[in-house]
C-alpha positions in Angstrom: 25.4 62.0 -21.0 23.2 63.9 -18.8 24.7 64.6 -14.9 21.6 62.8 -13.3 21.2 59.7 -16.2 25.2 59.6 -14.9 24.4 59.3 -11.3 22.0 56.6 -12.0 23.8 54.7 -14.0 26.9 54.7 -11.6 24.6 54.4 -8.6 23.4 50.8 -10.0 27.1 50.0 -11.1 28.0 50.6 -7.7 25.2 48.2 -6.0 25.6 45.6 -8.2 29.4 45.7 -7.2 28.6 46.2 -3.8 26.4 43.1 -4.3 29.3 41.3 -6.2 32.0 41.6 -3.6 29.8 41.6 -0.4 30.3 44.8 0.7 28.0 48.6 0.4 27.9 50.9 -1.7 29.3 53.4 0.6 32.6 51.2 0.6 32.3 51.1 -3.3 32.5 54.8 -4.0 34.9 55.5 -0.7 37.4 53.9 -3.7 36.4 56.5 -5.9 36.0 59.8 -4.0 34.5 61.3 -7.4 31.4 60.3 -7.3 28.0 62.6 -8.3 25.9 63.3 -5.0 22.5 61.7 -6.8 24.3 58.7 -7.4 25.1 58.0 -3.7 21.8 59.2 -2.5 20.1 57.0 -4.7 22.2 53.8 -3.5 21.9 54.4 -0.1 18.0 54.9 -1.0 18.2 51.8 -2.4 20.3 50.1 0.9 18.3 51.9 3.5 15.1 50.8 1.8 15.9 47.4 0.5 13.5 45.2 1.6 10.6 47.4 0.7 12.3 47.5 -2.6 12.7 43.6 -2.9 9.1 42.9 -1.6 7.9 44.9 -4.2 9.7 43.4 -7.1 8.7 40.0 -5.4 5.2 41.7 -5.7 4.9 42.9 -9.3 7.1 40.5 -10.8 5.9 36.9 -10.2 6.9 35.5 -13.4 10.5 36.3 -12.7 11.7 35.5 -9.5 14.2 38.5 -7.9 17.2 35.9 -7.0 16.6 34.7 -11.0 17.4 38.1 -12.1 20.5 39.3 -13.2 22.3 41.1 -10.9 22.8 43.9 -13.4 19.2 43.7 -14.1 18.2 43.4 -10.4 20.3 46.5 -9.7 18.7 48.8 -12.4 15.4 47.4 -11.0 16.3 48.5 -7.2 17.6 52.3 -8.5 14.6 52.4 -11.0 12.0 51.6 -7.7 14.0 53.9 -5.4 13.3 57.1 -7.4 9.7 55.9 -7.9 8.7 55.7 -4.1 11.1 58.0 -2.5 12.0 60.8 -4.9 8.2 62.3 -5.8 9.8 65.2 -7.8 11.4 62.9 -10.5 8.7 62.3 -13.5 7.6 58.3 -13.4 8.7 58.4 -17.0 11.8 59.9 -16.2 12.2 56.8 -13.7 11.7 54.7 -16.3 13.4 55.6 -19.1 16.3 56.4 -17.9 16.1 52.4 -16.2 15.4 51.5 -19.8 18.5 53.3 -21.1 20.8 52.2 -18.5 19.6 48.6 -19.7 20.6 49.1 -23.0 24.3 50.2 -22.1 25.0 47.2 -19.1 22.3 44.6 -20.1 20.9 43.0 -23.0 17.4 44.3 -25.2 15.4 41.6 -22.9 15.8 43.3 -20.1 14.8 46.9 -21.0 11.4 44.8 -22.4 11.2 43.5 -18.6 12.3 46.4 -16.7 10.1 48.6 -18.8 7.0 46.7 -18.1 8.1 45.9 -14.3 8.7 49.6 -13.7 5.8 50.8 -15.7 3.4 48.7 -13.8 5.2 50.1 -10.7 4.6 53.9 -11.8 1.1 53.6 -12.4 0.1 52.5 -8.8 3.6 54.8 -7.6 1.1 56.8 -5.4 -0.2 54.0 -3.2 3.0 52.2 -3.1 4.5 55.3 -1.2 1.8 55.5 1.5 2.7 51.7 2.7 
């Protein structure tokens, strides 16, 4: 596995643990000190920015409200949005499949179906969701 699909995939583990026992990511990965740079950058993106993240998902994905999501699912979805709006030199395809892929190996095949089209409808307007 490839050092930055790693960091994403441990950054969501982390935040939907952090979620899970009501504490932050920070205090997550103070437990294990090993931990890949991206992958606590990207969940304290996701932390500092997280109603902006949420408001979006409320946004773009009506049919399926945020607090009905999985919280594995809902996780992916926050890391997935993070890169998107805040980290402009990762590829919006990039974003997403590597969201998709992380699905596959926590979730179920339904939700890389719904986090593919959430985050794909998300990358194609990526440009004017970063200037709000």
């Amino acid at each position: 596995m490839r050092t930055r699909t790693k960091a994403r995939q441990r950054a969501v583990e982390s935040l939907f643990e952090a979620e899970q026992r009501g504490v932050t990511a920070t205090d997550v990965f103070e437990r294990n000190p090993d931990v890949n740079d991206y992958a606590i950058e990207l969940a304290a993106l996701v932390e500092t920015n997280i109603d902006r993240i949420d408001e979006v998902i409320a946004t773009y994905s009506q049919a399926w409200p945020l607090e009905r999501m999985p919280a594995v699912d809902r996780a992916i979805v926050r890391v997935g949005i993070a890169e998107l709006l805040w980290r402009p030199e990762v590829d919006s395809g990039v974003a997403v499949s590597e969201a998709i892929e992380i699905a596959a190996v926590l979730s179920t095949p339904e939700s890389g179906r719904f986090i593919n089209g959430l985050l794909g409808q998300i990358a194609t307007i990526r440009g004017s969701l970063t200037a709000i």
